[in-house]
C-alpha positions in Angstrom: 84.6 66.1 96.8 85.1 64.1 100.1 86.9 66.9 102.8 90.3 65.5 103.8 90.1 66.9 107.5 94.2 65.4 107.8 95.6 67.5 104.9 95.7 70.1 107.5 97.5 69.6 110.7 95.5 69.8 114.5 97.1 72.3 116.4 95.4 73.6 119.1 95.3 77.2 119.9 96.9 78.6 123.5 93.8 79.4 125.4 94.7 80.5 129.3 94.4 77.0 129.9 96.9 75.7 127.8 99.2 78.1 128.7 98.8 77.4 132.3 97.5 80.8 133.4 94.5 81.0 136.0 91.4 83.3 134.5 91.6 84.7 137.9 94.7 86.4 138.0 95.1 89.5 138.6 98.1 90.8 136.4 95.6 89.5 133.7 92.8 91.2 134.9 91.1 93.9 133.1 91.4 96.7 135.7 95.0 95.8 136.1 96.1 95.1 132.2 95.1 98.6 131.0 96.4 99.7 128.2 98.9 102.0 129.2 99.9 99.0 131.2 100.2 97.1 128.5 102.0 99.6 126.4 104.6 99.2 129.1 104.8 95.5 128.5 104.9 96.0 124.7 107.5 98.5 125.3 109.6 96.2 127.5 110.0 93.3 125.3 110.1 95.3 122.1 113.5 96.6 123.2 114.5 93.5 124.3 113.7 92.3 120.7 115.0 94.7 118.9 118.4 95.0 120.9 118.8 91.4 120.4 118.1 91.7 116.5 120.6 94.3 115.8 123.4 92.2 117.6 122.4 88.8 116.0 122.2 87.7 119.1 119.8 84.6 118.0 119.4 82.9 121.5 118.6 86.4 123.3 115.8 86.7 120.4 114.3 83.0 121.2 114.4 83.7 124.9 110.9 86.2 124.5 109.2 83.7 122.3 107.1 80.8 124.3 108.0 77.1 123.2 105.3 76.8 120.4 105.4 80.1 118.4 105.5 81.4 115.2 106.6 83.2 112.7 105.2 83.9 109.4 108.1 86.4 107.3 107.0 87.4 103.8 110.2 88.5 102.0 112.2 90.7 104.7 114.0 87.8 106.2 113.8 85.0 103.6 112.9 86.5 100.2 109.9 83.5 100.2 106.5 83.1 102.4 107.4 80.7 105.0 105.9 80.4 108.5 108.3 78.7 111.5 106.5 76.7 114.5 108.4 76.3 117.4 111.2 77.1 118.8 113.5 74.5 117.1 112.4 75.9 113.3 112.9 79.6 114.2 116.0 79.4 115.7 117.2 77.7 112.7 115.5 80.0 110.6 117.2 83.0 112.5 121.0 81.2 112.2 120.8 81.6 108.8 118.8 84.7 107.9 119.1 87.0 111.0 123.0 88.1 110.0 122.1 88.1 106.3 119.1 90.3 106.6 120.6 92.8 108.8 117.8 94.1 110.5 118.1 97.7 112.5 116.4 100.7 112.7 113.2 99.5 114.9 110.8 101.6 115.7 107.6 100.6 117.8 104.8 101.5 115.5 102.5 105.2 117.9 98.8 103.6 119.6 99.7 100.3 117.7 99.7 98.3 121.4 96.3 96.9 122.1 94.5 94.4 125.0 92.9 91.9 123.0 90.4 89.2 124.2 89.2 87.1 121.7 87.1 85.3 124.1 87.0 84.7 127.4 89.9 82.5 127.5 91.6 84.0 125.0 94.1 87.3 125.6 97.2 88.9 124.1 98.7 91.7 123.6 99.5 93.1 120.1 102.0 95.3 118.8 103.2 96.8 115.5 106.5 98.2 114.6 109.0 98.9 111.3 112.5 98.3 110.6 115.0 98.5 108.2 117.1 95.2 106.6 120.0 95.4 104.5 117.1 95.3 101.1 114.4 97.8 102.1 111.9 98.6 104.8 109.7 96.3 106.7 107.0 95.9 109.3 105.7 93.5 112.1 102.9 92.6 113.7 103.7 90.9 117.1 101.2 89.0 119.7 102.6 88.3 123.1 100.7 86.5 125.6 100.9 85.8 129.2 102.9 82.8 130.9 102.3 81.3 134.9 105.0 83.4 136.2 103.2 87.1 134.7 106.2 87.4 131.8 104.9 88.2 128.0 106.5 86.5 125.2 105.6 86.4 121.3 103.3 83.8 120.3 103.2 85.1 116.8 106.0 87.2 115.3 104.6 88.2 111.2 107.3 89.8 109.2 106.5 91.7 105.8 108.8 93.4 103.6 107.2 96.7 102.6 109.8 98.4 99.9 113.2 98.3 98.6 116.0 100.9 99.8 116.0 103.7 97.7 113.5 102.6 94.7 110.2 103.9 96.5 107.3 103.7 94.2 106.2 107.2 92.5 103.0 108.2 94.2 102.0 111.1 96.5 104.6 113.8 96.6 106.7 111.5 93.8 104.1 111.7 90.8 105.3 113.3 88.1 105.0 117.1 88.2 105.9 117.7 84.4 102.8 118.9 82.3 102.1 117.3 79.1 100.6 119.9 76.6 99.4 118.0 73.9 101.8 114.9 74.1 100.0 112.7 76.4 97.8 110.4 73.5 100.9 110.2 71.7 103.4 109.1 74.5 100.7 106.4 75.8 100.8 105.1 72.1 104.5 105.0 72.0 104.8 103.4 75.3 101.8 100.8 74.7 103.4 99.8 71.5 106.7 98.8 72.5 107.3 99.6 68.8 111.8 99.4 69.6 111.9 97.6 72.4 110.9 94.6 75.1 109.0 95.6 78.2 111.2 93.9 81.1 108.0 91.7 82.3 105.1 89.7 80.2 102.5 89.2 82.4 99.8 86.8 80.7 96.2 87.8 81.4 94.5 90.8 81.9 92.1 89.9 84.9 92.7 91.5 88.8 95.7 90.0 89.5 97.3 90.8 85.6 96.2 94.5 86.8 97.0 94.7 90.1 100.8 93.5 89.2 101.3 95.9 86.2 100.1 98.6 88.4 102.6 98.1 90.9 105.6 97.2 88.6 104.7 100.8 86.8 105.4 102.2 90.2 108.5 100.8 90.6 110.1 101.6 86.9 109.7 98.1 85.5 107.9 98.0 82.3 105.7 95.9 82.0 103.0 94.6 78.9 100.0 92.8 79.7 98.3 90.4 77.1 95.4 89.5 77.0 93.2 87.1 74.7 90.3 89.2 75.0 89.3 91.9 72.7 88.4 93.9 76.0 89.6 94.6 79.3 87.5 92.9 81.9 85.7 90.3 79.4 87.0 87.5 82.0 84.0 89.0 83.9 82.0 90.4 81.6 81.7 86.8 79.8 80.6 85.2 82.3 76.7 84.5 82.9 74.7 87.1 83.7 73.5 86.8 86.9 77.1 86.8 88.5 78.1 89.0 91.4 80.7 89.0 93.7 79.9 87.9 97.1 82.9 89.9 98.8 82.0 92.7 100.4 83.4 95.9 98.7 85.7 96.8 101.5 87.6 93.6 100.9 88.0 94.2 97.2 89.8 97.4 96.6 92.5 97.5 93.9 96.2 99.2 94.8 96.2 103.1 94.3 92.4 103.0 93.1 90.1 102.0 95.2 86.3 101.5 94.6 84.6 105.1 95.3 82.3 105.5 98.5 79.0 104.8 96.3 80.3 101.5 95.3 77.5 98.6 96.3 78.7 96.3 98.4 78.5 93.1 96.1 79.7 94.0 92.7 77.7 92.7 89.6 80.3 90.7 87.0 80.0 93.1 84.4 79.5 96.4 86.4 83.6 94.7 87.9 84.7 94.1 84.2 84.1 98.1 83.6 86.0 98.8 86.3 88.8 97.0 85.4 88.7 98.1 81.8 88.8 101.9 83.3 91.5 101.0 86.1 93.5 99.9 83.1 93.3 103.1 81.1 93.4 105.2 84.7 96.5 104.0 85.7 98.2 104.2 82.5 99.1 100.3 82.3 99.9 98.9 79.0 98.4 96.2 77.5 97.9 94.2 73.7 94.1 92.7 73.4 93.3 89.9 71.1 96.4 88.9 71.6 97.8 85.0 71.6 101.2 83.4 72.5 102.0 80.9 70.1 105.8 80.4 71.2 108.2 80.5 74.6 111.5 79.4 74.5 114.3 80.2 77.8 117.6 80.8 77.7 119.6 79.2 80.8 122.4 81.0 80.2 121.2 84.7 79.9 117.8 84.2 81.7 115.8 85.9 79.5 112.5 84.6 77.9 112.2 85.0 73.8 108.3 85.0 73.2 106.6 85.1 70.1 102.5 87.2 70.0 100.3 87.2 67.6 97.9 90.4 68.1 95.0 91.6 66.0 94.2 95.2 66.1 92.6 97.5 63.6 95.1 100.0 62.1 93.6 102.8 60.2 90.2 101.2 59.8 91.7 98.4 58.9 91.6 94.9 60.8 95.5 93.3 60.8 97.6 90.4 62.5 100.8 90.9 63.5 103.3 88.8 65.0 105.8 90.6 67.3 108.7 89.2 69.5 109.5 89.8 72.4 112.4 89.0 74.9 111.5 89.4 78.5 113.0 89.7 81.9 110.2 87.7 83.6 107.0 86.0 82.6 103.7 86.3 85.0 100.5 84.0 84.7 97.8 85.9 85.9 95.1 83.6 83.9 93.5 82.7 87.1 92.3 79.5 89.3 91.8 77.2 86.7 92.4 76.5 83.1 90.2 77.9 80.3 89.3 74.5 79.6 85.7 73.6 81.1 85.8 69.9 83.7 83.2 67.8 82.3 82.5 64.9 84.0 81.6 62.0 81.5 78.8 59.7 82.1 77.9 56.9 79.5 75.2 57.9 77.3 75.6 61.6 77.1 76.2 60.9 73.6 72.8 60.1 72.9 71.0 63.2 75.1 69.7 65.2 72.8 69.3 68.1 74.9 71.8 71.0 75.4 74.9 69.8 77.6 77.2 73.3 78.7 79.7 74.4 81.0 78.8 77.3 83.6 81.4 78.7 81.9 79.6 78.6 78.0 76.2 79.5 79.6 75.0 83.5 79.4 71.4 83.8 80.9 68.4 81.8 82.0 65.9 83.7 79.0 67.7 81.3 76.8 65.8 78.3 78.2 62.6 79.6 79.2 60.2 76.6 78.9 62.8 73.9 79.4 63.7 71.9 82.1 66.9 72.2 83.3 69.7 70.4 85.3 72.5 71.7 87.3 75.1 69.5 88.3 76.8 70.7 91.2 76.4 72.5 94.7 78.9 75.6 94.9 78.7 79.5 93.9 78.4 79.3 90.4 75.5 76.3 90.6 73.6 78.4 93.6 73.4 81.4 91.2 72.5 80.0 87.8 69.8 78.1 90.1 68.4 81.2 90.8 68.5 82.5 88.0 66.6 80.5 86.4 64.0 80.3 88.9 63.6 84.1 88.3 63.1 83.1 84.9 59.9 80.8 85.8 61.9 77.5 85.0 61.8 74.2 86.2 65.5 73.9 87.6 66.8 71.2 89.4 70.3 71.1 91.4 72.1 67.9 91.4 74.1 68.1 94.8 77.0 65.0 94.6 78.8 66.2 98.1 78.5 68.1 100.8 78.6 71.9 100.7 80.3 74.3 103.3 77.1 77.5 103.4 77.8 80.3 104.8 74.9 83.2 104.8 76.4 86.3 103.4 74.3 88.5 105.8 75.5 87.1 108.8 78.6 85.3 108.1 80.2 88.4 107.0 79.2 90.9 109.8 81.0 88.5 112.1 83.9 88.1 110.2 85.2 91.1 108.5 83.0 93.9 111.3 86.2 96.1 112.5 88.6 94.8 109.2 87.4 94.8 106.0 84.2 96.9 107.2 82.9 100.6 106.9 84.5 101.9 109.4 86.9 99.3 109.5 90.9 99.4 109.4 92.8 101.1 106.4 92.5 97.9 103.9 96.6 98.1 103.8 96.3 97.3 107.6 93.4 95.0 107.4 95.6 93.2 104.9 98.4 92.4 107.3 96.2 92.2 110.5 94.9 89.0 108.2 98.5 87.8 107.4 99.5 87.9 110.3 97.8 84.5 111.2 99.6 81.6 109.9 96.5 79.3 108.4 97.6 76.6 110.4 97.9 78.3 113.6 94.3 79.8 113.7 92.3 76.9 112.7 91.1 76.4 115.9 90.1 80.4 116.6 88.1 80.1 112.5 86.1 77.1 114.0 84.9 79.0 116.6 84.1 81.5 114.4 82.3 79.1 112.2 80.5 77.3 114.7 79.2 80.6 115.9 78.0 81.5 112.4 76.3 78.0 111.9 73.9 79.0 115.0 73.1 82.0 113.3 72.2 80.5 110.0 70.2 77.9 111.9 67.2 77.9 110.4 68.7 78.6 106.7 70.7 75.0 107.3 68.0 73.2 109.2 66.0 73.9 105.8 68.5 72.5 103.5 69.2 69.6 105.9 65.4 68.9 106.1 65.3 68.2 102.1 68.1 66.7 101.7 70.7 68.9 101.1 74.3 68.0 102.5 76.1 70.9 104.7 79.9 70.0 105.8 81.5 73.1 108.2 84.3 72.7 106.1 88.2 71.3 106.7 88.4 70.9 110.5 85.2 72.5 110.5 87.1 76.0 110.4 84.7 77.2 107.6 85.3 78.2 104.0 89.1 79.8 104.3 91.0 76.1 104.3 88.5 74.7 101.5 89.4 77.9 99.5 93.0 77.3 99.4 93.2 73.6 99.3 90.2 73.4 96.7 89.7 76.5 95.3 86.0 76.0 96.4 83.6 73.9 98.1 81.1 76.2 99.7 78.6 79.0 99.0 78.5 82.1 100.6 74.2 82.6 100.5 72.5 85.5 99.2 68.9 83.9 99.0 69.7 80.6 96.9 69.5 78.6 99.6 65.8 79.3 101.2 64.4 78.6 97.6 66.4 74.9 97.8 64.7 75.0 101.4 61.3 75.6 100.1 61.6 72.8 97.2 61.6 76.0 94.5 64.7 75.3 93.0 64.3 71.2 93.4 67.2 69.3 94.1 68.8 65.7 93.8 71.6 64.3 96.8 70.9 61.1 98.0 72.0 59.3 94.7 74.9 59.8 91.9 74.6 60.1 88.6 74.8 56.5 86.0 73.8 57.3 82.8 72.0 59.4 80.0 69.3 58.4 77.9 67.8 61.0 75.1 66.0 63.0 77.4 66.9 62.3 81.1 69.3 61.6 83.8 69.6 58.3 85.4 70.5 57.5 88.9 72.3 54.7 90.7 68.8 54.2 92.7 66.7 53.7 89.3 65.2 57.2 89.5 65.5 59.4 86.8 64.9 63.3 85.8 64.0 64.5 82.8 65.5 67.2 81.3 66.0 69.7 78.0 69.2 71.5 79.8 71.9 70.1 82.2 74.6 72.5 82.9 78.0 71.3 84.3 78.9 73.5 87.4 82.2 71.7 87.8 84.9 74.2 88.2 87.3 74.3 85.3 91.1 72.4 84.8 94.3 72.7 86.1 96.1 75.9 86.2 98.9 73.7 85.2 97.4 72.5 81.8 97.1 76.3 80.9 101.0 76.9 81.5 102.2 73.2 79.5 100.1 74.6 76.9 101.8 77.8 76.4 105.5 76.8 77.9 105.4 73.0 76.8 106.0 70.1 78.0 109.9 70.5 78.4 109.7 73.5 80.3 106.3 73.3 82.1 107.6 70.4 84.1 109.9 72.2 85.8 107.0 74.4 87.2 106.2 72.9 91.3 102.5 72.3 92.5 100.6 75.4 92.4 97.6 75.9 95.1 97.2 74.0 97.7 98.6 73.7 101.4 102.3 73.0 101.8 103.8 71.5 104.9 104.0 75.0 106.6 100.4 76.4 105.6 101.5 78.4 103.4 100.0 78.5 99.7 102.2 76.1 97.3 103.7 78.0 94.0 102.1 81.4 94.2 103.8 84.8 94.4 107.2 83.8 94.0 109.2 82.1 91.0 107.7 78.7 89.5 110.7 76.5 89.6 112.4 78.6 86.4 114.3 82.0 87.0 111.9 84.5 86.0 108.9 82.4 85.9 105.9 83.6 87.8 102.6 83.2 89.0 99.6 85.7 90.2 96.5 84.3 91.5 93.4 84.6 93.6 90.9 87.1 93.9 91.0 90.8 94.3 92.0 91.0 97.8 94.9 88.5 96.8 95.7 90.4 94.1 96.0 93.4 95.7 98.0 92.2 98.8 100.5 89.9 97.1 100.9 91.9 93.5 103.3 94.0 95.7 105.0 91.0 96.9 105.7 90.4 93.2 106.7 93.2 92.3 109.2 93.8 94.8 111.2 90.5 94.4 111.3 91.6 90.6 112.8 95.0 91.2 114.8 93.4 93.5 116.4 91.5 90.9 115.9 93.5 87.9 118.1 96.1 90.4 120.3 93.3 91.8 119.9 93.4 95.6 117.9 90.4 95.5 120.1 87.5 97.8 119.1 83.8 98.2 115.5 82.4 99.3 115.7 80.4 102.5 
């Protein structure tokens, strides 16, 4: 993978300098910018703001916003994610949305006002506050920042629509109060059967994001069936090879309504995650059909409903069966994650003749398997860095194949500075942390991430001096901002290190980098420079297909071309396809990890309500 520093725009972030302000000023000064100062300055323009709001009065609005701001809305203005630069974009922006959306009701959010310096030449002033819009409730995060003449205006303006007028979801004080003597087991199995109905949404997968959505929807009063190909809850973790753990921190991995309890470590083994979800499942009442397969989708343009055909096994009184139920659905959801479930191979000439063992990451279980062999991992990201270890726990002569450069990050350092004070203990309320993080457009903050990352590379000096020093190639990924950019536009391309790379460093797991891969023979690989490596094992760490080959699969051809590019940067920086309709009324997609899943399953979930209760307008 060679980076592609231009997929992402170069815009620099408004330091003092750029915005023409003297460090040395006083209004700016810390002695004179106290907070209660600045809560009079949030204060001021927030009326200003909000006045002008609730009399569509669009030019009084772009009047507090500096030249080159932004604003990222997600839902309460435009019923999409889209994120404005400039003046020019959110003035048309506001033209068309501001009267539609009606916004009113504002209410500057109590000790939400803060003085923040990011760095010496670096200062704003935040603010939160809620408001009400002609669909539901929303919320704001605001950053103002200083100008020459010692006025504030918005750089940053983040929008988010947090529920829909009167449809709040049923928790707290609106959980059921109605005991169940002796009825629970038999409602569950009435409602998880669907045995005289359709549930109003099909989401496809059973995984964090599958979960997450279903949990959310149940809240709201939309039914909703999971199914999954799996004869278990969680097996899209608890399949995978043995030595996988997650290398989030815990406190950026909560689910909605359950989150992991206080003991929780705070990198989750693969299978210790899969028994979570299989118990968050049953906890939260969701229903779901295992060992289940869709072997037909049709669409009906005219009615907009989806007719789709399962085929489930299940054992009914001790007895294994296959049946084959149909549904017709509201909405269809993939939530079958990144990739496809169909393993990328790269083909070489002569793997034909190996006679070794050729596997996926994705087919392979544990390192005791190939005790005694000598094995070969092609590739240099997460999954290759931990089944590299793995096996040199195991005693065995492993070798990494490395065929571009690799964005490493250490997980002990890299994220202390990055999520200390968010996703921390201690740290915000994860629903805040979640839209503290929104609230920075990707493209907007590139510049503040590379500092970030450059600060972290002098930390983990001596952990990539060692993997420089043998050959190993380190990249500070796209625009050197670090691993956030190469996350959404590649879905990968780095490696957060817990302890991999000082065994690379000191030649214990061995690796190969200068040279490509030409050929197989029976027992070894051949390289472009003549040398070769034997081997008993190679095992392809190469990511998996296209999302997209998964949904032409199960939608075909016909329909699944309809479906836009999903991942990936658009031209605003925000994430192409996801968490919103796929080009077909009622036609969705979930994806991403568990902080993802948690954040934007509600997004989902509203626009659905929305529509299955028809207040949902236009997208803009």
């Amino acid at each position: 993978m060679t980076l592609n520093h231009d997929i992402v725009p170069d815009i620099p972030f408004p330091t003092l300098d750029r915005l023409g302000v003297d460090h040395s000023a006083s209004f700016i000064s810390p002695t004179v910018l106290t907070t209660s100062v600045a809560q009079g300055i949030a204060e001021a323009w927030f009326y200003l703001f909000s006045k002008a709001a609730e009399d569509g009065n669009t030019a009084a609005m772009l009047d507090l916003f500096l030249d080159e701001g932004w604003w990222r809305d997600m839902l309460a203005f435009t019923w999409d994610f889209r994120t404005f630069y400039k003046k020019t974009k959110i003035e048309a922006f506001l033209q068309s949305r501001l009267r539609l959306t009606g916004p009113s009701s504002f209410v500057l959010t109590h000790n939400s006002v803060s003085v923040d310096r990011g760095g010496p030449d670096l200062l704003c002033i935040s603010l939160g506050f809620t408001f009400q819009t002609a669909a539901g409730h929303a919320s704001s995060i605001t950053r103002l920042m200083p100008t020459p003449s010692g006025e504030w205006k918005a750089h940053t303006v983040y929008t988010n629509l947090e529920g829909l007028s009167g449809y709040p979801e049923k928790t707290g004080s609106l959980r059921s109060f109605e005991p169940s003597h002796g009825k629970w087991e038999s409602k569950r199995r009435n409602e998880r059967e669907f045995g005289d109905r359709s549930p109003q949404v099909l989401i496809i997968g059973g995984g964090q994001s599958g979960l997450a959505l279903a949990a959310r929807l149940k809240v709201l009063d939309v039914s909703a069936l999971i199914v999954e190909k799996n004869d278990r809850i969680g097996n899209n973790w608890r399949k995978r090879y043995d030595a996988l753990c997650l290398h989030d921190p815990v406190w950026y991995d909560h689910l909605p309504y359950l989150p992991f309890p206080s003991t929780w470590p705070v990198y989750t083994p693969a299978k210790k995650l899969a028994k979570w979800l299989e118990f968050y499942a049953e906890a939260l009442e969701l229903d779901f059909w295992v060992s289940s397969t869709i072997t037909h989708v049709s669409h009906d343009p005219q009615s907009k409903k989806w007719t789709v055909v399962i085929t489930r096994k299940r054992v009914v009184d001790g007895q294994a069966v296959e049946e084959v139920r149909q549904l017709r659905v509201n909405h269809i959801v993939f939530a079958t994650g990144m990739g496809s479930d169909v393993p990328n191979i790269p083909s070489y000439s002569g793997m034909d003749l190996f006679k070794g063992e050729i596997i996926h990451s994705t087919q392979h279980q544990s390192a005791s398997e190939h005790v005694g062999k000598k094995v070969v991992i092609v590739g240099a990201c997460t999954s290759a860095h931990d089944i590299a270890v793995e096996h040199y726990e195991h005693g065995i002569d492993v070798t990494m194949i490395q065929r571009s450069s690799t964005y490493v990050i250490s997980a002990k350092t890299g994220w202390e500075v990055l999520m200390k004070g968010v996703y921390w203990e201690g740290g915000l309320p994860t629903e805040v942390a979640d839209r503290v993080t929104a609230s920075f457009p990707m493209f907007q903050s590139l510049e503040l991430s590379a500092r970030r990352t450059k600060y972290i590379a002098h930390l983990d000096k001596e952990i990539l001096d060692g993997l420089n020093k043998v050959g190993f190639k380190t990249n500070l990924g796209i625009r050197d901002s670090g691993f956030g950019a190469l996350a959404v536009e590649y879905g990968g391309g780095y490696y957060i290190d817990t302890g991999a790379s000082t065994l690379i460093a000191e030649g214990k797991i061995k690796l190969k980098s200068s040279t490509n891969i030409a050929t197989f023979t029976d027992d070894s690989l051949v390289f472009d420079d003549g040398s070769e490596i034997k081997a008993d094992v190679v095992i392809f760490a190469t990511g998996q297909g296209s999302s997209r080959d998964l949904i032409t699969r199960i939608l075909g051809p016909e329909l699944a071309q309809r479906v836009p590019k999903m991942w990936g940067f658009n031209e605003e920086g925000e994430i192409n396809g996801v968490w919103r309709e796929l080009g077909i009324p009622g036609l969705w997609s979930m994806m991403g990890n568990l902080a993802l899943a948690r954040f934007h399953s509600s997004h989902v979930a509203l626009q659905i309500k929305a529509i299955e209760e028809g207040i949902f307008t236009t997208r803009y």
